[in-house]
PDB file with SEQRES, HELIX, SHEET and CRYST1 records, atoms N, CA, C and O in Angstrom:
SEQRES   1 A   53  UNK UNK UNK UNK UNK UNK UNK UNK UNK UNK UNK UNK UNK          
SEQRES   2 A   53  UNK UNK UNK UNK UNK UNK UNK UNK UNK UNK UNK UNK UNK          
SEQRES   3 A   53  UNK UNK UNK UNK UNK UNK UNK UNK UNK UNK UNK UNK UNK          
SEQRES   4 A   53  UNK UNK UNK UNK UNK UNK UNK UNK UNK UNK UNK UNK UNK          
SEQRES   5 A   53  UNK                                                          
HELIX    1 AA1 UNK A    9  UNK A   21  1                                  13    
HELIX    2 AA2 UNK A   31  UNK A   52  1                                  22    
CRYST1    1.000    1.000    1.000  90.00  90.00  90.00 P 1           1          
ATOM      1  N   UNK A   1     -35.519 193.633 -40.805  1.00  0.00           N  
ATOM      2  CA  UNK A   1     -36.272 192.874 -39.835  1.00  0.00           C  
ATOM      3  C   UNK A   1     -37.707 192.756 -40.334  1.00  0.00           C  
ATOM      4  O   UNK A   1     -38.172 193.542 -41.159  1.00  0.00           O  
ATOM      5  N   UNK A   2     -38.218 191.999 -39.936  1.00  0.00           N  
ATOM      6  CA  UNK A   2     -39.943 191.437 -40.900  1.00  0.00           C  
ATOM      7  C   UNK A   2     -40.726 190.636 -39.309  1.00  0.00           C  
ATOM      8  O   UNK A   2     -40.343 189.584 -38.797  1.00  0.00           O  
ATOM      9  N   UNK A   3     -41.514 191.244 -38.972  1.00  0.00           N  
ATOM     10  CA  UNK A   3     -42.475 191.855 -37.931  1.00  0.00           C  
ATOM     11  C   UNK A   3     -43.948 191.167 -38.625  1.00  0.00           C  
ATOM     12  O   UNK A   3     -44.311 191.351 -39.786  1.00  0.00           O  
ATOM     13  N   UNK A   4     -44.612 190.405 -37.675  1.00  0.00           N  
ATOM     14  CA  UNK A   4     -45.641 190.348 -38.470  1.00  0.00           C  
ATOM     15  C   UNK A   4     -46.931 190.661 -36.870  1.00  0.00           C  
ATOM     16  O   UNK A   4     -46.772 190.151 -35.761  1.00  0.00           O  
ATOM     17  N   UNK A   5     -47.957 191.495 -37.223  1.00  0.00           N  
ATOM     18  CA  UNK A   5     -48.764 191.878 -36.201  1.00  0.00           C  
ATOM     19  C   UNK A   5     -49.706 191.549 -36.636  1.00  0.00           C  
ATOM     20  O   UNK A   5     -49.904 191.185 -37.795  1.00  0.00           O  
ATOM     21  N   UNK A   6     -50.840 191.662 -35.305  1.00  0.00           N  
ATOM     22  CA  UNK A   6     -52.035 191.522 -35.496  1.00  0.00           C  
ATOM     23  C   UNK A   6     -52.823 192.904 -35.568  1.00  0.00           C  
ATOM     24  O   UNK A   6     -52.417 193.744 -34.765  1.00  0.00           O  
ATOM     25  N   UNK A   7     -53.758 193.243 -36.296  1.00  0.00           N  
ATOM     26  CA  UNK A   7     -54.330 194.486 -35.840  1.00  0.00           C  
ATOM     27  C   UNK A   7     -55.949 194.576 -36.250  1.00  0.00           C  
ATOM     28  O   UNK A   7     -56.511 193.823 -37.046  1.00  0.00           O  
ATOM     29  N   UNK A   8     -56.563 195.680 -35.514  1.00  0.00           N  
ATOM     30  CA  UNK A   8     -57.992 195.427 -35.435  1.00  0.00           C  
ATOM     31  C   UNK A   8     -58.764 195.750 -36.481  1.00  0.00           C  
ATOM     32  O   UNK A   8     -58.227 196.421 -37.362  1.00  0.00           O  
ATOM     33  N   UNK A   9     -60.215 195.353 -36.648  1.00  0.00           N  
ATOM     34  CA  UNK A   9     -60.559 196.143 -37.953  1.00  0.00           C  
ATOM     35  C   UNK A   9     -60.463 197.390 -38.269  1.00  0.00           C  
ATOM     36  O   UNK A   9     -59.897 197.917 -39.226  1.00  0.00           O  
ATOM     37  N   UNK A  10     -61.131 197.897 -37.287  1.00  0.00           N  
ATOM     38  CA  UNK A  10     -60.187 199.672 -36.905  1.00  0.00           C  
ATOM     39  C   UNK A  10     -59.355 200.035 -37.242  1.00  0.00           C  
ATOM     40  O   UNK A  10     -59.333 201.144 -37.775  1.00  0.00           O  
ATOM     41  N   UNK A  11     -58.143 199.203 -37.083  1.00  0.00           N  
ATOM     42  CA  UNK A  11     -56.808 199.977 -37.600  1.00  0.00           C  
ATOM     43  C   UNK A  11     -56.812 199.517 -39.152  1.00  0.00           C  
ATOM     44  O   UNK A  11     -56.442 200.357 -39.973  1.00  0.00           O  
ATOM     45  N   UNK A  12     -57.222 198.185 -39.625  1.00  0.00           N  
ATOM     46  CA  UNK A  12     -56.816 197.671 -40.730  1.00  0.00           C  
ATOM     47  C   UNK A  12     -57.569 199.342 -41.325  1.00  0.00           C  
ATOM     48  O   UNK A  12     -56.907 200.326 -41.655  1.00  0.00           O  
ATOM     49  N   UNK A  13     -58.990 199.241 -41.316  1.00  0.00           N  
ATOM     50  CA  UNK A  13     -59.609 200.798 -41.889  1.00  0.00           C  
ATOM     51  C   UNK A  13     -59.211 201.920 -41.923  1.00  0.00           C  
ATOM     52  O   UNK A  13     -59.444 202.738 -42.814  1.00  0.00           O  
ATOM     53  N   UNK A  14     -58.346 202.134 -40.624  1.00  0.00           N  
ATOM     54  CA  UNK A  14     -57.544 203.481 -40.992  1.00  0.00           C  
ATOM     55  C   UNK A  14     -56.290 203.804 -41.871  1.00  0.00           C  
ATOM     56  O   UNK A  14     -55.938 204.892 -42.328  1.00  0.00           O  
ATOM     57  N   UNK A  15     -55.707 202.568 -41.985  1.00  0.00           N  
ATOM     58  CA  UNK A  15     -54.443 202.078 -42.751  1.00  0.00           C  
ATOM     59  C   UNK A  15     -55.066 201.960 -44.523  1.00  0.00           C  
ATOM     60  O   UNK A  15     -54.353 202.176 -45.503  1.00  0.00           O  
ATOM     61  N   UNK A  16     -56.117 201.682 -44.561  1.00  0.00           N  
ATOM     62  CA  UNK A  16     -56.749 201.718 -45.875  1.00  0.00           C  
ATOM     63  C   UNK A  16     -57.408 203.217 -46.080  1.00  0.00           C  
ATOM     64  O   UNK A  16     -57.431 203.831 -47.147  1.00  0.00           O  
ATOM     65  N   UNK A  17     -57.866 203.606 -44.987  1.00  0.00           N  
ATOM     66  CA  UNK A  17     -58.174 205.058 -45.811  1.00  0.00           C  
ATOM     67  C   UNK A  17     -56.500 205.718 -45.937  1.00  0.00           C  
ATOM     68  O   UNK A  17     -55.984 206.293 -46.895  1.00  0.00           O  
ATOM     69  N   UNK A  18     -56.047 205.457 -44.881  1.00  0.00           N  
ATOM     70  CA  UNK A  18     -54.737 206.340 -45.227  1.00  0.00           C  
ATOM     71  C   UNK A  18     -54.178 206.254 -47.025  1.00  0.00           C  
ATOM     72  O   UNK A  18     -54.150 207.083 -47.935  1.00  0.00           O  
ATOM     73  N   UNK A  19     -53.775 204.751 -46.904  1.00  0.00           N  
ATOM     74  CA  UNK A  19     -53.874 204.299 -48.433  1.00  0.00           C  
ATOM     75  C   UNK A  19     -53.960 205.215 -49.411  1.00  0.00           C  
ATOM     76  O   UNK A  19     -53.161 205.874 -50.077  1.00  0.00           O  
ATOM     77  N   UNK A  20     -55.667 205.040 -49.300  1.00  0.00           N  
ATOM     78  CA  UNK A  20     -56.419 205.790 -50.599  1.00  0.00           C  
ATOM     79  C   UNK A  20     -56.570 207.119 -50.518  1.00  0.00           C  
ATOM     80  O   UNK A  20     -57.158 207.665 -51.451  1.00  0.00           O  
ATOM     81  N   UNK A  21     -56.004 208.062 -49.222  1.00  0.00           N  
ATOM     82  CA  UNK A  21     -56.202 209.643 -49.104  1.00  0.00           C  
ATOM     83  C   UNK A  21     -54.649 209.686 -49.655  1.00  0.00           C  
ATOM     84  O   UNK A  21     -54.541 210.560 -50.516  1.00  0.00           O  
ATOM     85  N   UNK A  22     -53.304 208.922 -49.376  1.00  0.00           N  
ATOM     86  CA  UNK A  22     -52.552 209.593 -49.609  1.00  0.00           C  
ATOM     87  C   UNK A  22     -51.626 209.011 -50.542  1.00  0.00           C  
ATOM     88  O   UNK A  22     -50.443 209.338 -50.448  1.00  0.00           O  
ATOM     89  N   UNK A  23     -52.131 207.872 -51.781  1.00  0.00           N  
ATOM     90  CA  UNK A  23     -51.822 207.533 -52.540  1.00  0.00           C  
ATOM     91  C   UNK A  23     -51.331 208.632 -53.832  1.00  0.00           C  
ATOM     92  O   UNK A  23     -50.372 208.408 -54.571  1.00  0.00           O  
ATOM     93  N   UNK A  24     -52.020 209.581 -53.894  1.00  0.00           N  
ATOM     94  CA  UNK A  24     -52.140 210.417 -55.285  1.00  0.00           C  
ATOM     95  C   UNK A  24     -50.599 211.155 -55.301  1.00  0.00           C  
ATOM     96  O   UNK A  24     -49.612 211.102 -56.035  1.00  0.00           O  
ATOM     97  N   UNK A  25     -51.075 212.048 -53.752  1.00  0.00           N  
ATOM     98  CA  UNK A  25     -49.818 212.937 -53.244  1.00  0.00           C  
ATOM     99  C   UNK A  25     -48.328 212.592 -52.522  1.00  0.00           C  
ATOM    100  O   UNK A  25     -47.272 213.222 -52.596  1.00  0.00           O  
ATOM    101  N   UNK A  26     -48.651 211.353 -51.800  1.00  0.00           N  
ATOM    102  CA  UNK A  26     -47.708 210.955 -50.904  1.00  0.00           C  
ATOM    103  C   UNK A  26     -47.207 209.586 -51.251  1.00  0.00           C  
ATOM    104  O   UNK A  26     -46.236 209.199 -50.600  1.00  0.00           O  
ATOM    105  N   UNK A  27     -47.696 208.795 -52.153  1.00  0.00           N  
ATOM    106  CA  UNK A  27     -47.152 207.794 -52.786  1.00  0.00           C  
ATOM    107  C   UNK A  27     -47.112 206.567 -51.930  1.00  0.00           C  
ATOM    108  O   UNK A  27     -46.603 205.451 -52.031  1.00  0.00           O  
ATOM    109  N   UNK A  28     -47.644 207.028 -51.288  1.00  0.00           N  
ATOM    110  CA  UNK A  28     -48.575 205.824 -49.983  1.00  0.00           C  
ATOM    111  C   UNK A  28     -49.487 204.864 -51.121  1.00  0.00           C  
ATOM    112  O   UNK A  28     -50.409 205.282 -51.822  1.00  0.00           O  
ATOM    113  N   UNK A  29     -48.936 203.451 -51.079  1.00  0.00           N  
ATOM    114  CA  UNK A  29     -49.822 203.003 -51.968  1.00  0.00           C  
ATOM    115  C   UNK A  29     -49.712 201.268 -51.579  1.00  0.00           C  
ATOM    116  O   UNK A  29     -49.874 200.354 -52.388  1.00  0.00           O  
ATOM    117  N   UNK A  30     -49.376 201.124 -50.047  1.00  0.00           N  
ATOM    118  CA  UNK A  30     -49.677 199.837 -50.071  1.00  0.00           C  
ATOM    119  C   UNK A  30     -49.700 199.694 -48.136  1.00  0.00           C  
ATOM    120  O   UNK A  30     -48.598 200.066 -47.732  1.00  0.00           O  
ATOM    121  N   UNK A  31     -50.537 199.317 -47.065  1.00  0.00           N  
ATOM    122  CA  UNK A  31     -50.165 199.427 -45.845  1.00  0.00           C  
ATOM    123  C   UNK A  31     -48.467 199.365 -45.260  1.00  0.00           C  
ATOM    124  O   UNK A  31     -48.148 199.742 -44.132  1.00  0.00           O  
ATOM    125  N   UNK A  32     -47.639 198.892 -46.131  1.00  0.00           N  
ATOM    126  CA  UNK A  32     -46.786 198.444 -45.177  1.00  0.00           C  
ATOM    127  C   UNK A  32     -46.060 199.976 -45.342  1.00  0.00           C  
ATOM    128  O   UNK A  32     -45.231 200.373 -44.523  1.00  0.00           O  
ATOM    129  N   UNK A  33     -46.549 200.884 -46.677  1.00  0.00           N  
ATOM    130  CA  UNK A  33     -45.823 202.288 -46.602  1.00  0.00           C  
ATOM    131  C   UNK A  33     -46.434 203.522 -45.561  1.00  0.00           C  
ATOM    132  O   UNK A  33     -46.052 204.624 -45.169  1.00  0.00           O  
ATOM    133  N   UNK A  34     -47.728 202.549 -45.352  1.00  0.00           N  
ATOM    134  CA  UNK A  34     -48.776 203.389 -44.393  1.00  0.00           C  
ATOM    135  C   UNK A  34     -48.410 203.234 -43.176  1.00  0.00           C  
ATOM    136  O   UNK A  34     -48.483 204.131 -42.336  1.00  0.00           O  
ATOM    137  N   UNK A  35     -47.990 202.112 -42.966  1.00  0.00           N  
ATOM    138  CA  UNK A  35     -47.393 201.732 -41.236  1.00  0.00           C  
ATOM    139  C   UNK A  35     -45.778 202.622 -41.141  1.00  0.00           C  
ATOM    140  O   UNK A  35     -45.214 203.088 -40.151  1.00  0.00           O  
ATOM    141  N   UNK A  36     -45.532 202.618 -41.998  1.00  0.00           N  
ATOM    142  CA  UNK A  36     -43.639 203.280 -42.001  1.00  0.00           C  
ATOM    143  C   UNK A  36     -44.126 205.158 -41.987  1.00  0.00           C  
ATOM    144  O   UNK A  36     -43.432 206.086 -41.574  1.00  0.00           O  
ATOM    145  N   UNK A  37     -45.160 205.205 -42.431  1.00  0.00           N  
ATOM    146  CA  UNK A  37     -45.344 206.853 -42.410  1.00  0.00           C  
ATOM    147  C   UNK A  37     -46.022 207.111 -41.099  1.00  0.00           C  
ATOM    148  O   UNK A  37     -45.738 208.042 -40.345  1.00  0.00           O  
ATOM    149  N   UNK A  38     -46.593 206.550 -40.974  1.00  0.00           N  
ATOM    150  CA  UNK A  38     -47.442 206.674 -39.418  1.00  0.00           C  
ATOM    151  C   UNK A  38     -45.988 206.425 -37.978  1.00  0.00           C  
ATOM    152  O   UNK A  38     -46.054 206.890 -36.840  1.00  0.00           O  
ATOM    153  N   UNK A  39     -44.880 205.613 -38.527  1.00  0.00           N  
ATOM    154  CA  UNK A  39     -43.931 205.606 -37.472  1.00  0.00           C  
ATOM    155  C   UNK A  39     -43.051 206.988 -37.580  1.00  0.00           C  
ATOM    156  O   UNK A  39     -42.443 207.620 -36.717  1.00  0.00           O  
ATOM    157  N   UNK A  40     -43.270 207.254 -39.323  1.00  0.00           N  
ATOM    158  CA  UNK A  40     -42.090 208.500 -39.274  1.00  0.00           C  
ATOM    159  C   UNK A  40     -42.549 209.514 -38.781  1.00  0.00           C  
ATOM    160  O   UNK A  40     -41.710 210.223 -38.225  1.00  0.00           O  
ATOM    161  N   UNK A  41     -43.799 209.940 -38.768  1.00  0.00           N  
ATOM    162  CA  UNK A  41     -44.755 210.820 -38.052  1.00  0.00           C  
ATOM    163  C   UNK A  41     -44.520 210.892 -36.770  1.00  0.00           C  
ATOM    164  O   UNK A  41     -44.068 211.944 -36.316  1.00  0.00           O  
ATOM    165  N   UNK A  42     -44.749 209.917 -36.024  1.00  0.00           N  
ATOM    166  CA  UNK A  42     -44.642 209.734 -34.497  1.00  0.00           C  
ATOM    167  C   UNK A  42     -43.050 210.240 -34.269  1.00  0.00           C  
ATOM    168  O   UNK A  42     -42.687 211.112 -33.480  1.00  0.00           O  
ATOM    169  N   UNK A  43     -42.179 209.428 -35.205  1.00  0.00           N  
ATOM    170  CA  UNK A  43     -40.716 209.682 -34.535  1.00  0.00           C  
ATOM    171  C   UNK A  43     -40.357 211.187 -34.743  1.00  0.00           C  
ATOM    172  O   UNK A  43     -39.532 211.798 -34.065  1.00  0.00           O  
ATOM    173  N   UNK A  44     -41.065 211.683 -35.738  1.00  0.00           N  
ATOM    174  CA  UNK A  44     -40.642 213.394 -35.952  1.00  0.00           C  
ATOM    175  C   UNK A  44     -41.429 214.036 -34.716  1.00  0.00           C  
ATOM    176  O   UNK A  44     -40.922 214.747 -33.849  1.00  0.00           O  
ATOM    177  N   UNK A  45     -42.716 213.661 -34.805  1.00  0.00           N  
ATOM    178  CA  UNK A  45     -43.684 214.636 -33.059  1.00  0.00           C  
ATOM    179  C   UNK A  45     -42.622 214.141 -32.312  1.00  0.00           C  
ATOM    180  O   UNK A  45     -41.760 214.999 -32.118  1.00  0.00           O  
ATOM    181  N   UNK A  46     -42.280 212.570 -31.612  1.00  0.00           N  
ATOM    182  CA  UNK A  46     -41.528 212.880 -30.391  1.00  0.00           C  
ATOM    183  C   UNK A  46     -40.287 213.337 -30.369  1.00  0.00           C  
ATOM    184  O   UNK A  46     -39.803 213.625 -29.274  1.00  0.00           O  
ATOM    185  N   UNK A  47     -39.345 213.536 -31.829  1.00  0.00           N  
ATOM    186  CA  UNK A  47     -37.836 214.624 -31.550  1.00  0.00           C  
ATOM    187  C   UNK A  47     -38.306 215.906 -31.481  1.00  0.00           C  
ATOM    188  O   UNK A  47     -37.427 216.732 -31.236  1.00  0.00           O  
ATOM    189  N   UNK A  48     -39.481 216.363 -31.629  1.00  0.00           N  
ATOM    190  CA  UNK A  48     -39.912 218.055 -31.530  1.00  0.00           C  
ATOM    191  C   UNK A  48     -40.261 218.007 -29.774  1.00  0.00           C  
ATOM    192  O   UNK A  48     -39.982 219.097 -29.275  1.00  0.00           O  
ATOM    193  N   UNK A  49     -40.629 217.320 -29.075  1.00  0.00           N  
ATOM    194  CA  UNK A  49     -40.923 217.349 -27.839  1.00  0.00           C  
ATOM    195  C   UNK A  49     -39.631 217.402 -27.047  1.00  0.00           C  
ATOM    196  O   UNK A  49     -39.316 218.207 -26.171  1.00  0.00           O  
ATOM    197  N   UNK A  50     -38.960 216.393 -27.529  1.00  0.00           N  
ATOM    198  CA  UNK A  50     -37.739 216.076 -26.929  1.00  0.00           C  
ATOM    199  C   UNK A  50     -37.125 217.204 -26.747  1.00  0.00           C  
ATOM    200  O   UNK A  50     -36.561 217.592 -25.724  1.00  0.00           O  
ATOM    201  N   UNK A  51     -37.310 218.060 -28.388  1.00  0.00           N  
ATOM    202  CA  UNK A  51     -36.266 219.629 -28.493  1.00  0.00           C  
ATOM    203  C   UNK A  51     -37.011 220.773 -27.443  1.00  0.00           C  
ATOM    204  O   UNK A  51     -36.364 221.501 -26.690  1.00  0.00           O  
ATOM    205  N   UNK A  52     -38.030 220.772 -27.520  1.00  0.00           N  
ATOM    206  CA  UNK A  52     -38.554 221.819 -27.054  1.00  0.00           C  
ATOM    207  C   UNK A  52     -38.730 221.609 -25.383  1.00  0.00           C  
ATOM    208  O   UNK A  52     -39.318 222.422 -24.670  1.00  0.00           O  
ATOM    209  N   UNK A  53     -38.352 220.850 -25.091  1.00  0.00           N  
ATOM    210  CA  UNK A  53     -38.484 220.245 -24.000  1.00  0.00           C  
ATOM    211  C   UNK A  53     -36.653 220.891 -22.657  1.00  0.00           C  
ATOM    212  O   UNK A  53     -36.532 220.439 -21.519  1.00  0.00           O  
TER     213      UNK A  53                                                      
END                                                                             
């Protein structure tokens, strides 16, 4: 599926530092891998809530 959003300068900036902090180690090296890590993040915090819950 191919999603196309709008987002603020704010986010575009955080999506670019993400980028460039986690390019070396995490192989983060273009936003659209920055937007997929930032969802896998979220989806792992909310199955730990879910469990502990």
């Amino acid at each position: 599926m191919t999603l196309t959003i709008e987002m603020s300068d704010r986010e575009v900036k955080f999506l670019n530092k993400m980028v460039s902090d986690m390019e070396s180690y995490q192989k983060i090296s273009s936003m659209e891998e920055a937007v997929r890590e930032c969802i896998r993040m979220a989806m792992y915090e909310e199955s730990e809530h879910m469990a502990a819950g």
